[in-house]
C-alpha positions as CSV (number, residue, x, y, z in Angstrom):
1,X,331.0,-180.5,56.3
2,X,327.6,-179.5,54.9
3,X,324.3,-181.9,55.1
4,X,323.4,-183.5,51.8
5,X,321.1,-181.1,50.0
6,X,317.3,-182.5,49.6
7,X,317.9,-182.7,45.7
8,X,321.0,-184.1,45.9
9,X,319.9,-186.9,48.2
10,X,316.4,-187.4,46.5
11,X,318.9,-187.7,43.3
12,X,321.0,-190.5,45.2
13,X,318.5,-192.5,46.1
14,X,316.7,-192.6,42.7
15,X,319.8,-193.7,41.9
16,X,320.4,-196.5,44.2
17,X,316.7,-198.0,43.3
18,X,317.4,-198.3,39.7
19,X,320.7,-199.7,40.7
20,X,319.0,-202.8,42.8
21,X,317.1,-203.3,39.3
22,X,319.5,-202.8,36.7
23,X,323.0,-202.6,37.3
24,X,325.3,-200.3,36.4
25,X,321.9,-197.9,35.5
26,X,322.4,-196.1,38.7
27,X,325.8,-195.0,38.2
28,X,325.6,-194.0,34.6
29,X,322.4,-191.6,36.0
30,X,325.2,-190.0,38.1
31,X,327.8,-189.9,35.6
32,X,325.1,-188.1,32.7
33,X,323.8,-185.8,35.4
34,X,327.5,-184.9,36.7
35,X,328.6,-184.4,33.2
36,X,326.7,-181.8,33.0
37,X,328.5,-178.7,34.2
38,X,331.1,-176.0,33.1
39,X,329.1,-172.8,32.6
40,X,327.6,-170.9,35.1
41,X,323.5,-169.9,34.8
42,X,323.8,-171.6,31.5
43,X,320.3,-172.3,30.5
44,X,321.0,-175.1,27.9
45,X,322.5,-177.0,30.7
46,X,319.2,-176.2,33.2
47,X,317.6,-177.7,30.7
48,X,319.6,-180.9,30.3
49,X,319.3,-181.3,34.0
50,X,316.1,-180.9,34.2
51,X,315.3,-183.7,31.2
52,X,317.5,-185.9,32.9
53,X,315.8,-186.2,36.2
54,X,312.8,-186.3,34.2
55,X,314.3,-189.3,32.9
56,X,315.2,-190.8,36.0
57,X,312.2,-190.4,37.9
58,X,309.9,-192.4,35.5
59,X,312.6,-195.1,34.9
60,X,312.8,-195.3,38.9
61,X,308.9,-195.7,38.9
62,X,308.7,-198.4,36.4
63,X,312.0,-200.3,37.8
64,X,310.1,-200.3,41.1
65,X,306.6,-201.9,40.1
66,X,305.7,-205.3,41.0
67,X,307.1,-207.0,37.8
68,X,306.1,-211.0,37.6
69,X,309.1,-213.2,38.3
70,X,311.4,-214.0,36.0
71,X,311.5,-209.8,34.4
72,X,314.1,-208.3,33.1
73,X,315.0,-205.2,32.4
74,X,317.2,-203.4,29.1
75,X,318.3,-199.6,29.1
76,X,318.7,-198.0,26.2
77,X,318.3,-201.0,24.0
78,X,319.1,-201.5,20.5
79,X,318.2,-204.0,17.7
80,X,321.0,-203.3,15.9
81,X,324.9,-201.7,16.6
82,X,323.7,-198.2,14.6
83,X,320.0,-199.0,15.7
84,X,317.7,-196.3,17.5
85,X,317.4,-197.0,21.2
86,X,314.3,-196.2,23.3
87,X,314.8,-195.4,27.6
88,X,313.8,-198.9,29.1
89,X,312.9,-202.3,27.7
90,X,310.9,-204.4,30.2
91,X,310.6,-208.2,28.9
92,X,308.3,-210.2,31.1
93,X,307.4,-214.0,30.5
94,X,304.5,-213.2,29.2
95,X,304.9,-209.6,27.1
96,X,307.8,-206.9,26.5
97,X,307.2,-203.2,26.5
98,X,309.1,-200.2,25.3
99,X,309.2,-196.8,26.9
100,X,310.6,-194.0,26.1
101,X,310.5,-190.6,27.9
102,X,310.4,-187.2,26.8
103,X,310.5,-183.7,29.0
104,X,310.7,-180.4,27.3
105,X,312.4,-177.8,27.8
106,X,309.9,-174.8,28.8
107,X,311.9,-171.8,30.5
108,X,311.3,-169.3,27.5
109,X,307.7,-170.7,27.8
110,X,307.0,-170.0,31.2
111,X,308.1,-166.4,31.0
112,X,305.7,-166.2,28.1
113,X,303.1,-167.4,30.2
114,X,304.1,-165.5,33.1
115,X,304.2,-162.1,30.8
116,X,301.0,-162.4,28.3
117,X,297.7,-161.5,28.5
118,X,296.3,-164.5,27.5
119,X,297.3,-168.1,25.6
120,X,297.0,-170.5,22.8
121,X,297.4,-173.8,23.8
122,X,296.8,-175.1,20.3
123,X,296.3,-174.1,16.6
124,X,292.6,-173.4,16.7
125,X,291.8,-170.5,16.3
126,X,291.9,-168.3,12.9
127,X,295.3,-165.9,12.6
128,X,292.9,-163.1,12.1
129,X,290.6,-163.5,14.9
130,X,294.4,-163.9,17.1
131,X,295.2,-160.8,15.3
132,X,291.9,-159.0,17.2
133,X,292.5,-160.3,20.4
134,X,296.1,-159.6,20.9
135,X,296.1,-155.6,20.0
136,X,299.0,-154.2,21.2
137,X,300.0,-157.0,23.0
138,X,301.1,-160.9,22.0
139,X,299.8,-164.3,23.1
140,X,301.8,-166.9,24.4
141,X,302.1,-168.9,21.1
142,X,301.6,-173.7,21.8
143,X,304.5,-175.6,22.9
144,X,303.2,-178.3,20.5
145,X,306.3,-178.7,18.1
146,X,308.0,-180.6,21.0
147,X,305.4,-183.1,21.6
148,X,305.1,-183.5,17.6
149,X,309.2,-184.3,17.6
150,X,308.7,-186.5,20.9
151,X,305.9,-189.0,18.5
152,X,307.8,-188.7,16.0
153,X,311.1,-189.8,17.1
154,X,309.4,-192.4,19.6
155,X,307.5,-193.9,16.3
156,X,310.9,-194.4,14.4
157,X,312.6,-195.8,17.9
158,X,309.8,-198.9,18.5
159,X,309.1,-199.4,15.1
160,X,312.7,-201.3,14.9
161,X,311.7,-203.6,17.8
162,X,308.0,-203.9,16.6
163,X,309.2,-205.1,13.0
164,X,310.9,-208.0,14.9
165,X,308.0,-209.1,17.2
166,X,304.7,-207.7,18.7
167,X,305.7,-205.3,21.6
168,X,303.6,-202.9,23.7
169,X,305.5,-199.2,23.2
170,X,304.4,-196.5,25.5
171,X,306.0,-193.1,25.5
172,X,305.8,-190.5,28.3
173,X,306.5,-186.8,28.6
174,X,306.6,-185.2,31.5
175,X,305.1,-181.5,31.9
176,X,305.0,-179.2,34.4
177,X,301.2,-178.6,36.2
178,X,300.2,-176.9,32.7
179,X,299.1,-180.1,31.4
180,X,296.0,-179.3,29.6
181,X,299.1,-177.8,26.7
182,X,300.0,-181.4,25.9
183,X,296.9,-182.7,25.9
184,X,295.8,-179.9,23.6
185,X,298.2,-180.8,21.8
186,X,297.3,-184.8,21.1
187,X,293.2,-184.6,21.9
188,X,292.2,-181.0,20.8
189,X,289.6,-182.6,17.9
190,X,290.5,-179.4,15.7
191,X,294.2,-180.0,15.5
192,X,295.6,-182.6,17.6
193,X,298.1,-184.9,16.5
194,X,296.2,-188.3,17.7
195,X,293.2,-187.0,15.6
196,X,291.9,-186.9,12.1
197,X,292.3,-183.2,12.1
198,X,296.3,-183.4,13.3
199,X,297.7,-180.4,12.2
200,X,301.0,-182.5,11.0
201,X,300.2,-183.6,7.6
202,X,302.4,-186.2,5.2
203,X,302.5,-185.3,1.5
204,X,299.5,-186.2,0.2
205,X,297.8,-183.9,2.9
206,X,296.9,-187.0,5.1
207,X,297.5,-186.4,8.9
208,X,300.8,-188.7,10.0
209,X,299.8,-191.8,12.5
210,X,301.9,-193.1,14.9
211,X,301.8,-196.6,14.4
212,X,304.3,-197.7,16.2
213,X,303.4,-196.3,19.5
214,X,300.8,-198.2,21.8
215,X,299.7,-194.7,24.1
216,X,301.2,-192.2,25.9
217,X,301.0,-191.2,29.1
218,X,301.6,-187.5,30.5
219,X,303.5,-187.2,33.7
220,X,302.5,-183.6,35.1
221,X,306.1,-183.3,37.6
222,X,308.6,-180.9,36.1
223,X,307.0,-178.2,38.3
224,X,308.7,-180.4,41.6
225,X,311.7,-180.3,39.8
226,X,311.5,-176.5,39.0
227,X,311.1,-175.9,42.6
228,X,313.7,-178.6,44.1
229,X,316.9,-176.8,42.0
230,X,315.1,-173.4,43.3
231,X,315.2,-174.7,46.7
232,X,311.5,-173.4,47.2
233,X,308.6,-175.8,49.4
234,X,307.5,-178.8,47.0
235,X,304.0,-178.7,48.9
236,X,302.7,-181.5,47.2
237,X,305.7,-184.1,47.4
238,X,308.1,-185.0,50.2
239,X,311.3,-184.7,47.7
240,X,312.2,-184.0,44.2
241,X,311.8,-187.3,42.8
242,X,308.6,-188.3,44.9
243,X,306.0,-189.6,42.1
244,X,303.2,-188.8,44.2
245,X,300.3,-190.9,45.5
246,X,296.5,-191.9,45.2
247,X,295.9,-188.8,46.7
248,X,298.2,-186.8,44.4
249,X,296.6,-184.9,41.1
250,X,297.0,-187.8,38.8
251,X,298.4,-187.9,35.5
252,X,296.9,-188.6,31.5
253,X,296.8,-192.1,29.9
254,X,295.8,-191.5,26.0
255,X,295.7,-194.6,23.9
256,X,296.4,-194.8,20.3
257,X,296.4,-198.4,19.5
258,X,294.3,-201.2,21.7
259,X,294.2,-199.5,25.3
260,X,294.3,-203.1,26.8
261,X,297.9,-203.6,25.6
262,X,299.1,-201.4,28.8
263,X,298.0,-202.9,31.5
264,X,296.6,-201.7,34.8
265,X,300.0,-202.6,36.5
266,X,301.4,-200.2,34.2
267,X,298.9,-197.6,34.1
268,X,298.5,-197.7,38.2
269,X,302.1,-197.4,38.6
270,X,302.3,-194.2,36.6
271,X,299.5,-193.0,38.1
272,X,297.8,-192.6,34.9
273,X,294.0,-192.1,34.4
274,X,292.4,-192.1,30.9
275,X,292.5,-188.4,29.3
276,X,288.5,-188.7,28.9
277,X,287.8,-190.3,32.0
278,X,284.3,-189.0,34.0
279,X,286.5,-188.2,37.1
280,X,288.4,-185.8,34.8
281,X,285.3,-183.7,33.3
282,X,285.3,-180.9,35.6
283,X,288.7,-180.8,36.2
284,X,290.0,-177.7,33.7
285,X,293.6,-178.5,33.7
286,X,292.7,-181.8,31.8
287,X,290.4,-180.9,28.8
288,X,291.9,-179.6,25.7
289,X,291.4,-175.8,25.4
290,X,290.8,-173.0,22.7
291,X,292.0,-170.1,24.8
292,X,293.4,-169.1,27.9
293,X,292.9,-165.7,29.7
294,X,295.1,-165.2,32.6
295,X,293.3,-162.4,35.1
């Protein structure tokens, strides 16, 4: 009989922890995740799996915080039978939140990366002037449309709960370690989508707000789980599904309504540091970029 394999056992026990918190959670993880077979190096399903445990380790994380007594917890909940449902509704006695988590799927993307001569992590730069650069060659082309169909559904999901009563609504991707594409994608002041400038415009040419959704927070982990199914050395974490500590690189925190509607219990436990924080100046991966040269 074969040891359990690290994934499969990191899996298991992410399992069991939402299960203390919210019954029946646990199980339905390991039902979605077993579903998910038939077809043999079929990326699609790579990609499910990979969103799922993305899915499961940020539930785990927020199941596990210190909640105040008397919390309670909702998956997948729904104001109405045919209503949209977010991932998680926490209600504590004093406020509820919403979260709902988004991973992308970013195989095609890393080739790209892992191929090209040089990037654009967002649309900054003038089609001529990416004409001159590329030559013969191509650039790797922003994973942004994603993270524009992430705000967008998450707007539509909590504005249903929000239109009922006030609720704090946070949405997380995860990413891999290339997390200065997402923020890019939401900060760069020439075209990000939490900006005047938002390159996602309504009809009358205004850029679209998110009104519904309180901040997002980018969770900078798929790389862990690219590794795990690869059976390569995490490094950095002791198992798949380890979130990481104080001393790990953290992750982004970017605010779109009041940031004191999330609190620090919230942001702590994700591990979450403002996007513009000092601490975060000099560190590249964070700031919003123009270009990218690989050498």
């Amino acid at each position: 009989m074969l040891p359990p394999h690290p994934l499969g056992r990191s899996v298991i026990d992410a399992c069991a922890d939402c299960e203390t918190k919210l019954p029946g959670l646990g199980f339905q993880f390991i039902k979605d995740i077993a579903a998910i077979c038939g077809k043999g190096r079929h990326e699609p399903h790579y990609d499910q799996l990979v969103q799922k445990l993305a899915e499961l380790l940020v539930l785990r994380q927020l199941l596990m915080l210190d909640w105040p007594v008397g919390t309670t917890f909702q998956h997948e909940p729904a104001v109405s039978a045919k209503g949209k449902r977010p991932e998680l509704r926490v209600v504590t006695p004093v406020r509820s939140f919403l979260f709902e988590v988004k991973a992308p799927s970013l195989l095609e993307h890393t080739r790209s990366r892992q191929t090209n001569a040089f990037q654009l992590p967002g649309r900054v730069l003038p089609a001529a002037l990416v004409e001159q650069l590329s030559g013969d060659g191509r650039p790797t082309l922003p994973r942004d449309n994603p993270v524009k169909d992430f705000l967008v559904d998450a707007n539509k999901k909590f504005a249903q709960f929000k239109a009922i009563q006030e609720e704090t609504s946070v949405l997380v991707i995860v990413w891999d370690d290339f997390i200065y594409e997402p923020v890019t994608t939401l900060k760069h002041e020439q075209c990000g989508l939490l900006t005047a400038n938002s390159f996602l415009k309504d009809a009358t040419g205004a850029s679209v707000q998110f009104a519904y959704i309180d901040a997002v927070v980018v969770v900078r982990h798929l790389t862990y789980i690219f590794r795990a199914t690869r059976d390569e050395p995490l490094l950095e974490r002791a198992h798949a599904l380890d979130f990481g500590d104080e001393h790990s690189l953290p992750n982004v925190f970017i605010p779109i309504s009041d940031p004191g509607l999330v609190p620090d219990q919230i942001r702590h436990g994700l591990r979450a540091v403002s996007w513009n924080d000092p601490s975060l100046q000099l560190a590249a991966d964070y700031r919003p970029k123009d270009i990218v040269f690989w050498v």
